[in-house]
N, C-alpha and C positions, 0 to 999 in steps of 0.2 A: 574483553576488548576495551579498550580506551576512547569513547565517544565525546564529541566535542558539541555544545548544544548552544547555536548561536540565539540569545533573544532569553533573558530570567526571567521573565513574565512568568502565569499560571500556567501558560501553557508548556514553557521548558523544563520550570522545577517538575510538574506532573510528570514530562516525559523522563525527566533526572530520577524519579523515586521510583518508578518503574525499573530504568535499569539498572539499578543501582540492588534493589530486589534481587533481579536476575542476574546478579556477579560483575555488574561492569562497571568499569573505573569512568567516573564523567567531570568533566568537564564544562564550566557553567561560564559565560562571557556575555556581557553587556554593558551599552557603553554609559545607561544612567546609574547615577549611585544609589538611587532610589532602591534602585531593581537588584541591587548585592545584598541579599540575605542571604548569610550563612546560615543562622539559625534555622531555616527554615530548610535545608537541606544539608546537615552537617558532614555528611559524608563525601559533598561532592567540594571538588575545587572551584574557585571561584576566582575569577579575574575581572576587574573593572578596564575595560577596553573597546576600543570600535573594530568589532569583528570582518568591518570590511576595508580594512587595514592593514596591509602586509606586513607594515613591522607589527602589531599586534599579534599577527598567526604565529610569525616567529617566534614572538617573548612565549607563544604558548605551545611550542616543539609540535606544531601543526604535520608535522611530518612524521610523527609516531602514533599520530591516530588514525583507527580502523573506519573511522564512521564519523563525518560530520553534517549536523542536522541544523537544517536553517530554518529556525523556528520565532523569529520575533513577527512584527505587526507590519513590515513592510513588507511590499513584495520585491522593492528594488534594492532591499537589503540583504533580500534573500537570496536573489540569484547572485549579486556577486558575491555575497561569501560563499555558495558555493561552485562560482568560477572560480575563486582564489583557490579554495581545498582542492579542487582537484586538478587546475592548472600547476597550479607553482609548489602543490605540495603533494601532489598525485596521491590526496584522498581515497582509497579504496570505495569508500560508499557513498554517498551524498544520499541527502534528503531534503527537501525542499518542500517547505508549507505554503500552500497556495491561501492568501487572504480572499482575494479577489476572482471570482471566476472567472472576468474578461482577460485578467491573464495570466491564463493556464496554460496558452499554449505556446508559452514562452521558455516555462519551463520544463525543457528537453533537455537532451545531452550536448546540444553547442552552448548553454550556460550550465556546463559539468552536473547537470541534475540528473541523476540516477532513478530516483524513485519521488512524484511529485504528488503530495497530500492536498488533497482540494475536500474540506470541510463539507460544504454544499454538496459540491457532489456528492460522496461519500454518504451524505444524508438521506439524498434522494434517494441512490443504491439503494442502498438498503429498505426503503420505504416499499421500492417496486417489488424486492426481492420478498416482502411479508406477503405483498396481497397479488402477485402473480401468478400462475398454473401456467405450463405450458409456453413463455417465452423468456427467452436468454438475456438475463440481465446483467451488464458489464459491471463489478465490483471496484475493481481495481488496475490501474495501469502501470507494469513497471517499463519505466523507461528503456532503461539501458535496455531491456531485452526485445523491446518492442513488440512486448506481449503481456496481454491480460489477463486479470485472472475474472470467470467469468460462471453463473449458477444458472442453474435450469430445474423447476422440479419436476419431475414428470409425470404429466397426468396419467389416471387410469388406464386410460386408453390407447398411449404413446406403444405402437410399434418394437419399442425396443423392452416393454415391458416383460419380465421371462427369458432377457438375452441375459448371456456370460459375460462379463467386463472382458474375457480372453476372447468372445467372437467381434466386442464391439470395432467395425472400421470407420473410426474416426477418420474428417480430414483432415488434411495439412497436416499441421504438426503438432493437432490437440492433442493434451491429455488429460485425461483422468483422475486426479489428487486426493479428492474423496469423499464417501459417500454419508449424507450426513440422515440418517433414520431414526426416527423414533426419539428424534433430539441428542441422537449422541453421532458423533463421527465415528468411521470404520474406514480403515484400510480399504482402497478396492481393488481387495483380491482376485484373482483369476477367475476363480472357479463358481464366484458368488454371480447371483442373477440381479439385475434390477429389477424393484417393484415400484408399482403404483405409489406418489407421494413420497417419493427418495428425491431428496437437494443433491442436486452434482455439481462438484465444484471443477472448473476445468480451467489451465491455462493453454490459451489457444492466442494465435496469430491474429489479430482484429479482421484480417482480409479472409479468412474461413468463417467469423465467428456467424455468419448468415447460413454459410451450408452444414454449419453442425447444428444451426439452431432446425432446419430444415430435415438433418438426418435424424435427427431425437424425436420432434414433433413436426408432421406436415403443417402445413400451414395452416390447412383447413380446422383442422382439429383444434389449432390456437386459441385458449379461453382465458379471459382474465376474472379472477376470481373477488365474489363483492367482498368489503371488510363487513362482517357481521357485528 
């Protein structure tokens, strides 16, 4: 894929060496000169430009890339370059890094964000997700689909303990992606049971994410576990 990474700071080259790892052509843009290290990313292209710039996207054929990520320090740089990619150059992907958490919830799909990175958040996640038992913690939100991806572990005692992934009747229109035991991920096979202290990771609809948290553990049962 040909990804476009607005913003060379530590945070774009890191995300440039990454893709760049995994086979992808990138593309690095920002508007200080400071911020044009080649060396530090030899692999990727580099353009000194203001990516919220229309003739800028064009000098950089903004219209044959798969994926443009808006990654500098502003957040009002961020959404319009990714209104531009996907307005005027009908960007397939967007990505949008959220500086600021008072607004996050700017970044939707009417400024063409696709999928929005909020750092903080993302922190906290995960923090709930360590020392949780028994309630549903939202990881991640993709935009465009208006669906989360969303973990639960479930305690011993959890109802659906000893069930089939092929009996479980999720609502709405959760699923099942997978099961994470004993520290490693697994497929969730059909025919496998869940046990006690299995991570499940689900992408569900935010407006079920209450009755699946409900169908897995009643309420009652709900225990938050100390960090030892």
């Amino acid at each position: 894929m040909r990804v476009a990474i607005a913003g060379a700071g530590n945070v774009g080259r890191s995300i440039a060496r990454e893709l760049i790892a995994n086979g992808h052509q990138i593309l690095l843009i920002d508007r200080d000169p400071n911020a044009i290290k080649p060396e530090s990313v030899p692999e990727a292209e580099w353009l000194l430009a203001d990516a919220c710039e229309l003739a800028s996207l064009e000098e950089a054929s903004f219209e044959t890339c798969d994926v443009a990520i808006a990654a500098t320090g502003d957040d009002k740089s961020n959404l319009v370059h990714s209104l531009l990619a996907k307005t005027e150059f009908g960007v397939p992907r967007t990505v949008g890094r959220v500086n600021h958490p008072s607004n996050e919830w700017m970044f939707d799909d009417l400024w063409g964000v696709d999928v929005a990175v909020s750092t903080p958040r993302l922190m906290c996640a995960l923090v709930e997700e360590a020392v949780t038992v028994g309630d549903l913690v939202r990881l991640f939100s993709f935009r465009g689909g208006h669906a989360n991806l969303v973990e639960m572990t479930l305690p011993d005692g959890s109802p659906r303990v000893g069930t089939r992934v092929a009996d479980l009747n999720l609502p709405g229109d959760a699923v099942l992606v997978t099961i994470i035991r004993d520290g490693a991920a697994r497929a969730p096979e059909r025919d496998a049971a869940l046990e006690g202290s299995d991570e499940l990771l689900f992408v569900a609809d935010p407006s079920y994410e209450a009755e699946l948290a409900q169908y897995l553990v009643p309420r009652s049962m709900r225990t938050t576990a100390e960090i030892g």
